[in-house]
C-alpha positions, 0 to 999 in steps of 0.5 A: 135251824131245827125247831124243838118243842120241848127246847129253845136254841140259838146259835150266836157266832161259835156259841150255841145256847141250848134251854130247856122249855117246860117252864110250865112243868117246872122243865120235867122231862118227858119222852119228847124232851129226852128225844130233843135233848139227845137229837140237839146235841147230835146236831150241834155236834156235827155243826162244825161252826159250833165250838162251846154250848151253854146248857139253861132252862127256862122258867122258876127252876132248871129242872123237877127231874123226871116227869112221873106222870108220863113215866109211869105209862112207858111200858103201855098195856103188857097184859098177856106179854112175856114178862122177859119180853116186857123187861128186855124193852124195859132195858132198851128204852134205859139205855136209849134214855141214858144215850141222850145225855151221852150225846152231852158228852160225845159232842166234841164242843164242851158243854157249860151248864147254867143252873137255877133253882132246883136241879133234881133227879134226872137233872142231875144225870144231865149236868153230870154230862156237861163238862162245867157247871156254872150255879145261881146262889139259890139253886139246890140239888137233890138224887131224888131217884131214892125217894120214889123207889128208883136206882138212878140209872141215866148216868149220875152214879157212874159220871158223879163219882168223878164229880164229887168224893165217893162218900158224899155222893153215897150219902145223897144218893142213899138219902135223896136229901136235898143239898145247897150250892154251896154244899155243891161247890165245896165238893167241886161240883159245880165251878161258879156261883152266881148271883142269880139266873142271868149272871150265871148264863153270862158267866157261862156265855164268858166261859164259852167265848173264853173256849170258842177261841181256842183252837178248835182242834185242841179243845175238841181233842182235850175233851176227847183225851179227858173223857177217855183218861176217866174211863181208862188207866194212866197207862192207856191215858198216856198211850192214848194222847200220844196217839192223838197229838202224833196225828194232830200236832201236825196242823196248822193251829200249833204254828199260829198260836205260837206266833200270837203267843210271841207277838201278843197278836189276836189269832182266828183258828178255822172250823173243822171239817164237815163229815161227808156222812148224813146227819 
C-alpha cells in the first residue's frame, strides 16, 4: 500500500478510509497534500477491491483550507519573466489543483466525507466532490477564498450550485461569512449530523458498508450516470443511461440480486476487472 506524507489510508475488506494528516496545521493543504489527494484517489480508483471510500481528518478541525504561506511562493522568482508567460503557468498549476479534487469525482467508488469542525475554503472545493456528506454537530463552513481576495477556483462554484440553491451560495460565496451544520443541512448540503468526530466517521464507515454491498457495477454506473446527468440535458441523461444499461444489464449481477431479492438470501457481487493499463 502507498505510503502518504501529508494522508493517512486504510483499506478494511471493500472500504477504504482516507484522512487528511496536517493536524499540526489545522490539515492546511499544501503543494504535497494536493499532490497526494489526487494520487490516492487515482489509486484507489484503480483498485478493483475498493468500492466505497470514507474521506476524514485528523486533529481539531477537517481542514483551515489552503495553506497561504506556501501559496504565496507558488510562482517562485519571476523577475525578468514574460509576464504571459508567468500567468499561462498560473493557469496550469489551477487546473492541476483542481484535477486532484476531480480525482474524488472520477473514482468510480463513491466517496463519503466525514466532517468536523472547520471546513474552509479549499475544504469546501473538496467535500464538494464527494458524493455524500456526513457532519459532526459542531462543524461550520466558511467559502473563505472572499476574504483574502481570491475567486474560488478548485470547484466550489461550479459543483455547489448543484449542492445548495443558488442564492444561498452567492450570499456565502460573495460574503465569505461563516455558516453552521445546521444552516448546511437545511440546504441539503450535508446528509447527516452527528454527534461528534467519532460517530460521524461510523455513520460514514455505515453508509459505505451499505454501498460496498451493492453490485459493484451498479453503483460505479450510477455514479458515472449521475455526474453526467449533472453536466448535461435530460435528453443527453436519457440517451446516455440507455446506452450504459444496453451494455451492462447483461451481466450476471442483475439475475443474483434478483434471486436474493425473492429469496430474502445475502448476495456477494464479484469485483471488477482490473485494467491491463499501468497505474
Amino acid at each position: 500500500m502507498p505510503e502518504y506524507e501529508t494522508l493517512t489510508l486504510s483499506i478494511e475488506g471493500h472500504i477504504a478510509h482516507v484522512s487528511l494528516n496536517r493536524p499540526d496545521k489545522l490539515n492546511a493543504m499544501n503543494h504535497a497534500m494536493f499532490h497526494e489527494i489526487g494520487a490516492v484517489f487515482r489509486h484507489l480508483d484503480s483498485d478493483t477491491d475498493v468500492r466505497a471510500i470514507v474521506l476524514s481528518a485528523n486533529g481539531k478541525h477537517f481542514t483551515a483550507g489552503l495553506d497561504l504561506k506556501e501559496s504565496g511562493s507558488v510562482l517562485g522568482d519571476t523577475g525578468g519573466t514574460d509576464p504571459a508567460r508567468v500567468r499561462e503557468k498560473l493557469r496550469r498549476h489551477i487546473l492541476w489543483l483542481q484535477d486532484c479534487f476531480t480525482a474524488l469525482e472520477e473514482c468510480r467508488a463513491p466517496v463519503i466525507a466525514a466532517i468536523h469542525g472547520a471546513c474552509l475554503g479549499a475544504g469546501i472545493d473538496l467535500t464538494s466532490a464527494c458524493d455524500i456528506r456526513v457532519a459532526t454537530a459542531d462543524t461550520w463552513f466558511a467559502i473563505q477564498e472572499i476574504n483574502v481576495a481570491i475567486v474560488a477556483d478548485v470547484g466550489t462554484l461550479q459543483r455547489a450550485p448543484y449542492l445548495l440553491p443558488n442564492g444561498i451560495l452567492r450570499e456565502l460565496a460573495l460574503t465569505g461569512r461563516k455558516f453552521t451544520v445546521q444552516e448546511a443541512d437545511k440546504y441539503g448540503f450535508v446528509n447527516q449530523i452527528a454527534p461528534d468526530r467519532d460517530a460521524a466517521i461510523a455513520a460514514a464507515m455505515a453508509l459505505a458498508a451499505q454501498i460496498a454491498s451493492k453490485s459493484p457495477l451498479a453503483v460505479a454506473g450510477t455514479k458515472a450516470v449521475l455526474n453526467h446527468a449533472r453536466d448535461h440535458t435530460v435528453a443527453d441523461g436519457l440517451d446516455y443511461v440507455a446506452t450504459w444499461n444496453s451494455g451492462m444489464l447483461l451481466g450476471e449481477d442483475l439475475m443474483k440480486a434478483a434471486s436474493a431479492a425473492l429469496t430474502r438470501a445475502e448476495v456477494s457481487f464479484a469485483g471488477l476487472l482490473e485494467s491491463d493499463d499501468p497505474a
